[in-house]
N, C-alpha and C positions, 0 to 999 in steps of 0.2 A: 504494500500500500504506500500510496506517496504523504509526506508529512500532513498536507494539509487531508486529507481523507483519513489519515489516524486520527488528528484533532478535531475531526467533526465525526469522526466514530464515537469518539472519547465524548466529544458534547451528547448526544444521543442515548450513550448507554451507560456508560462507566460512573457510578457513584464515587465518589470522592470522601477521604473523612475529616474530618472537623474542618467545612468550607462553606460558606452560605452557597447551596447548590447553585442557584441561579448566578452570582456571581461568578463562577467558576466556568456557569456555561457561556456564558459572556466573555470570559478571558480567553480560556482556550485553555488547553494541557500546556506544560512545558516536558517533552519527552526525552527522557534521557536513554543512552543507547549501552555507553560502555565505561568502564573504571576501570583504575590501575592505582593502587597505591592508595594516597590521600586525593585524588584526581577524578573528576567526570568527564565526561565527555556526552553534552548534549545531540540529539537527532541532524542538530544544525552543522554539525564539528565543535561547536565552540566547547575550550579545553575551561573548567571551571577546578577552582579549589575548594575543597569538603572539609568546611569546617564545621561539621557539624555530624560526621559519622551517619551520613544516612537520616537518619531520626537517634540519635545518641549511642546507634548501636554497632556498626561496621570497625570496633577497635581494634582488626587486626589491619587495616584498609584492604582495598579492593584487588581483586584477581589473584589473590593466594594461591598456588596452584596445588600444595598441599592438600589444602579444603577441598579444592574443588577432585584430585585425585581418591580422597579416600569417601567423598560421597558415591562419584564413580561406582566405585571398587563396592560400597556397603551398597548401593542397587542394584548392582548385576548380581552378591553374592544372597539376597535378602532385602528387598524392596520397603516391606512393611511386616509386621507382627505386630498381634492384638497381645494387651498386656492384660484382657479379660482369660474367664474359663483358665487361671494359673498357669497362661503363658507368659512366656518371655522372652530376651534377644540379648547376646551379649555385651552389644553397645550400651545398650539402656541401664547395664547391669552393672555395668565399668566406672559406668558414668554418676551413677547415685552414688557410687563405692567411692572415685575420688572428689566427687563434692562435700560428701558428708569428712574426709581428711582434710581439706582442705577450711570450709567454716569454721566457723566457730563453734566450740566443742559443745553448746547447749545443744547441737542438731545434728540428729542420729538418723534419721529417714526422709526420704525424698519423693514427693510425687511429683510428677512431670505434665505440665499443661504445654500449649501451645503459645503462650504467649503468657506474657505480664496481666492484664487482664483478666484472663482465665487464673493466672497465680494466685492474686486476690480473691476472685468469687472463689474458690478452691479454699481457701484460709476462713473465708466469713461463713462454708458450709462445713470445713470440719468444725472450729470455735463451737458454732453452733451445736453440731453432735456431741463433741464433746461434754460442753456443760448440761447437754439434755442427758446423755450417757452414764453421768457421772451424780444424776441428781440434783444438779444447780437450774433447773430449767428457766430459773428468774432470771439470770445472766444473761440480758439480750440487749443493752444497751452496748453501743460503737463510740468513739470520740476519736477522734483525728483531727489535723491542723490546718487552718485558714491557709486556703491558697496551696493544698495540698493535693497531690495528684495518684491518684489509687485505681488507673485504668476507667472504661467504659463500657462495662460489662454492666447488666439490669440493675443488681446491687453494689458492687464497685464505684460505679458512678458517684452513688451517693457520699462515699465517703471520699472523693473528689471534690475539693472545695472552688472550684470554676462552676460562672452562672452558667456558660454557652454548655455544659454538662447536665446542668437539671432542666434548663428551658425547655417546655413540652414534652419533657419525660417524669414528669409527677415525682420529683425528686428535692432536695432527699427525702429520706424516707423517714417515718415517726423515731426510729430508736436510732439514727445518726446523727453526732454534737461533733461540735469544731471550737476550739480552743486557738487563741491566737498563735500564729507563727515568731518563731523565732528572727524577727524580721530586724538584722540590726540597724538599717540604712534609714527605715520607717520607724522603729520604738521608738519610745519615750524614754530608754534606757539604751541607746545606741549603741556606742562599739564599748559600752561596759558589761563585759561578759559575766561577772560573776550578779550583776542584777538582772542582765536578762534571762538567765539561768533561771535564778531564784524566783522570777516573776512566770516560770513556763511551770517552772512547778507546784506552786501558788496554784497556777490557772488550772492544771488538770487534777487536783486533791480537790479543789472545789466544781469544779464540773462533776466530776463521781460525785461528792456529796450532796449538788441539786440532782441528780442522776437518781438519788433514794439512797447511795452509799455503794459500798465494794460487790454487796451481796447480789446487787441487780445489772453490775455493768462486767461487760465480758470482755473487752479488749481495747488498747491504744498501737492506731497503724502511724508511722510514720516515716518518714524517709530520711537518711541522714543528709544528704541535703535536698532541698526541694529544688524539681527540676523546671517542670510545666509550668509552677505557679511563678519562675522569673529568677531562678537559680538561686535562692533565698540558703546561704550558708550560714550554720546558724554559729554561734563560738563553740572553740575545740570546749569538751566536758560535758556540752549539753545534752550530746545521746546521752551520754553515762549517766547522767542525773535524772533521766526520763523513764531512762530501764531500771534504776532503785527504785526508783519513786512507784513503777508499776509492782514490783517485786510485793514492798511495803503493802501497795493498796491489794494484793492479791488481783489483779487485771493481769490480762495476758501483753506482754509486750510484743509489737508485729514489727521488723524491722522491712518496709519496700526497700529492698535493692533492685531495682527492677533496671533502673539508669546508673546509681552509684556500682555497682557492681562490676565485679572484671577490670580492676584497676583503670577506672575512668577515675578516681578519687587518689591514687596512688596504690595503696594494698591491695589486694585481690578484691575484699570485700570492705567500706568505710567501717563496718563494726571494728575490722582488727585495728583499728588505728586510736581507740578507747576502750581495748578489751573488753567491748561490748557481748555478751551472749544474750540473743533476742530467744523468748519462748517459739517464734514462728519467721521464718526469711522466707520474700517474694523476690526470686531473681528470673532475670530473661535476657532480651537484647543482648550485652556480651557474652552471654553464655553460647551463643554460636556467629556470634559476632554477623547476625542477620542472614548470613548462608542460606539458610533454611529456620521456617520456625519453630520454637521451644523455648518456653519457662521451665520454671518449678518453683514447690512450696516445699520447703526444709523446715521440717518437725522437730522437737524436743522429742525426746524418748516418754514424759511424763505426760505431753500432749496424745501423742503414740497412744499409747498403755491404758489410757485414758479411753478412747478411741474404743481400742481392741477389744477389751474386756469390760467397760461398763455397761453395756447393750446384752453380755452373755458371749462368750468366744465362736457362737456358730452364728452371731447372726450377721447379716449383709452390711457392708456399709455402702448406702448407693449413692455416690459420685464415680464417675470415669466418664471420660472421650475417646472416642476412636483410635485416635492417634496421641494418646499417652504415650510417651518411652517411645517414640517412631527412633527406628532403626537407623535412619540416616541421619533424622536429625543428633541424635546420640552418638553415631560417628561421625559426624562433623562439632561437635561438644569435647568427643574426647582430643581431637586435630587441635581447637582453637585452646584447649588449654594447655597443651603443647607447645603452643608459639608464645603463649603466654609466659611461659618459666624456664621452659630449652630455647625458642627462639627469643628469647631478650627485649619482649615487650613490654614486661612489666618496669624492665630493669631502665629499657630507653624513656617510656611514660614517665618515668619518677626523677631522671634523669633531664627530662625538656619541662617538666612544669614548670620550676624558678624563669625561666626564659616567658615560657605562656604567662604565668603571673607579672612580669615586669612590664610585658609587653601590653598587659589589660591599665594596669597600673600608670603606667606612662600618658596614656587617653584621658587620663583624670583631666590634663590641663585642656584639653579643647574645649570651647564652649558648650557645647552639647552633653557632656557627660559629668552628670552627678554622682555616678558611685559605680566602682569594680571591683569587683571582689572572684574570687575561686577558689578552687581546693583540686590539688592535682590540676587534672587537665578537662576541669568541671568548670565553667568560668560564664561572667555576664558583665554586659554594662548597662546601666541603667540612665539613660535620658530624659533630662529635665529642662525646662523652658527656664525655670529660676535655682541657680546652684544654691541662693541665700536661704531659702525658702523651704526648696524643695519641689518647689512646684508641674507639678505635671502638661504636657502637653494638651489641649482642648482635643477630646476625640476625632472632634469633624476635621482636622487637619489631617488626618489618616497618615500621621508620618511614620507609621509601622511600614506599611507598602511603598511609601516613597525609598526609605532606608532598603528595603527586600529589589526594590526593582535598580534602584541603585548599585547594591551589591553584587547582583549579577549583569549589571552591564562592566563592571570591572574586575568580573569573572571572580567571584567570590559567594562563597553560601553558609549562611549560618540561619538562625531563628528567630527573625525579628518578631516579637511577642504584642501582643495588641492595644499593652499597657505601656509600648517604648521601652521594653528591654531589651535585649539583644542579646541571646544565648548563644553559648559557645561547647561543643565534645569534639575536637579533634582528633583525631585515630591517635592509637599509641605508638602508630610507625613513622610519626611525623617526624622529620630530620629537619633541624635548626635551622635551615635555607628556609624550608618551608614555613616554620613559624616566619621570617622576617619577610618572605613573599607575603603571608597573610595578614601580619598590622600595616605592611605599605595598602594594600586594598582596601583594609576595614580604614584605615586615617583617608584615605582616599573617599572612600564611600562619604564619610560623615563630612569631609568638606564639601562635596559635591550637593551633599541634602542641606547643608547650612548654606548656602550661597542661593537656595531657591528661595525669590523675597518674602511668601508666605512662612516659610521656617523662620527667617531672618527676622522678621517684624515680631516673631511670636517670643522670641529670645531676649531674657532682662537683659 
């Protein structure tokens, strides 16, 4: 098919996700054809820079030939296997084996979803069994954090704190609370860490308490740094003070690594870097670093056990999918962690952050950026019309999409957010040229949107 008869195939049929439809059909697709590296290559030719890992998850970057060899290999030898009726497949088997040595040692077992999403609803259905399992049946209250992102799944949604999430999906739901984020740019207690600590812990001992107390609420999800809601990093201690604090209240503590995960944070997983152990981990995205898709929910043994035998040892637990534990994805799971710790991705990721953080850092002075911040090679800037102030941009000026359509005209791609952030996940094979290719584009990009008089005139 020729471009333009894709892009009007595409308008026609192909659903898009989180896009005001009609907008989208108005635009047209932008189709992308080929990668290599940290590199795209759109339908056009045009050679783009991906800073942004796909959607946060391509951290090994693209055309690994590894991956792409030992998917090969695990389709011709074994396509699919059901992990119903006590089957199973080696990859799948390997792969729960070294996740659960690899975590954090609260998590002994693994189910495998398809995706981050699925990770979550998987977590809020076993929770669920569990405290019904175990005789807590009152334990049905959720709380999670403002500007929090916990997938798009019927009930995941809900505990995703984005409106364009609940709008005309009757969300959330009665037993979902939100507790403010960790947000140090916006608090009232800004880059004082040991207050806004104190104030997150504060806020979820009295949420459980308007809740009716410990005995009716069943878990706190959180991410250790928030992605979707604007890359909101919150001060090093604060998971750790979050996972006491759940300990204390008796609440299940859910750690989403869904984005943090697979050394996008630096460590394999942000728990390790606060000797965190969460009751339940939602990871996906680098778990196969987008190849093919696959989550998983990583259990505690006491969540487990809980599970198993409060219901009676013979009876069903009915959650699974088709493609639990897929065979390819799971040999491509055990490839990607492979390049993670033999091929020296983690060691190059941990090795280019200070560069990534300088590089965000340095931006502070142009007139457009009020605040940057990251962790590893998790990073955002945030734009504001008044640095004194803080002041945000007026919606109608839609400088999300000026910045997005900007950015790829000087062949650059990252996440411009709708609130004027601008998200940043670089691959971890990123080589130093390439960071300094990527702030010449992004300084590029932001004078190009500050020299348009509407931007200009909106700037204190």
């Amino acid at each position: 098919m020729s471009t333009s008869a894709l892009i009007e195939s595409d308008r026609q049929h192909l659903i898009h996700p989180v896009v005001s439809l009609r907008a989208h059909e108005a635009r047209g697709v932008t189709i992308l054809e080929s990668g290599r590296g940290a590199w795209l290559r759109d339908i056009e030719g045009n050679e783009l820079l991906d800073a942004f890992s796909g959607l946060w998850c391509v951290n090994t970057g693209y055309g690994r030939e590894s991956i792409v060899r030992v998917a090969t290999e695990q389709m011709s030898r074994l396509p699919y296997a059901t992990g119903y009726f006590h089957f199973g497949c080696e990859p799948a088997i390997s792969l729960a084996e070294q996740l659960v040595q690899l975590a954090p040692a609260s998590l002994t077992r693994v189910y495998f979803t398809l995706g981050g999403s699925d990770a979550v609803d998987a977590a809020i259905r076993y929770i669920t069994h569990y405290y019904n399992a175990t005789g807590r049946p009152q334990k049905k209250q959720f709380i999670s954090l403002e500007r929090g992102y916990h997938g798009s799944s019927s009930v995941g949604a809900g505990l995703t704190a984005l409106p364009a999430f609940h709008q005309h999906f009757d969300l959330p739901l009665p037993n979902q609370h939100y507790i403010a984020s960790p947000y140090p740019y916006r608090s009232e207690y800004g880059h004082d860490a040991d207050a806004l600590i104190a104030a997150s812990v504060v806020a979820l001992r009295a949420k459980v308490e308007a809740l009716g107390g410990p005995e009716r609420v069943a878990a706190f999800f959180c991410e250790p740094v928030q992605g979707s809601g604007g890359v909101i990093v919150p001060p090093k201690g604060w998971l750790k003070a979050m996972r006491e604090a759940c300990r204390e209240l008796d609440i299940l503590f859910v750690a989403d690594e869904v984005i943090t995960g697979f050394g996008r944070t630096g460590p394999l997983f942000a728990c390790e870097a606060e000797g965190v152990e969460p009751d339940l981990m939602t990871v996906a995205k680098g778990l196969t670093a987008g190849y093919a898709p696959m989550g998983a929910l990583l259990m505690s043994e006491r969540v487990y056990s809980g599970i198993a035998d409060g219901a009676g040892t013979s009876a069903v637990v009915g959650h699974g999918q088709t493609y639990s534990a897929h065979p390819v994805s799971a040999a491509i799971g055990l490839e990607v962690l492979r390049l993670y710790h033999e091929g020296g991705l983690l060691a190059n990721g941990m090795a280019q952050a200070p560069r990534f953080e300088a590089g965000l850092q340095a931006l502070l002075d142009h007139p457009l950026v009020g605040d940057a911040r990251s962790r590893g090679l998790l990073g955002a800037l945030e734009l504001v019309a008044d640095k004194a102030t803080r002041r945000r941009f007026d919606p109608a000026l839609n400088l999300s999409e000026k910045i997005a359509a900007s950015a790829w005209r000087n062949g650059l791609i990252f996440r411009a957010f709708a609130d004027n952030i601008l998200g940043f996940a670089p691959a971890l094979c990123y080589t130093a040229e390439e960071f300094d290719t990527m702030f010449v584009r992004l300084k590029t990009t932001l004078d190009d949107v500050l020299a348009l008089p509407e931007v200009r005139a909106a700037v204190a």
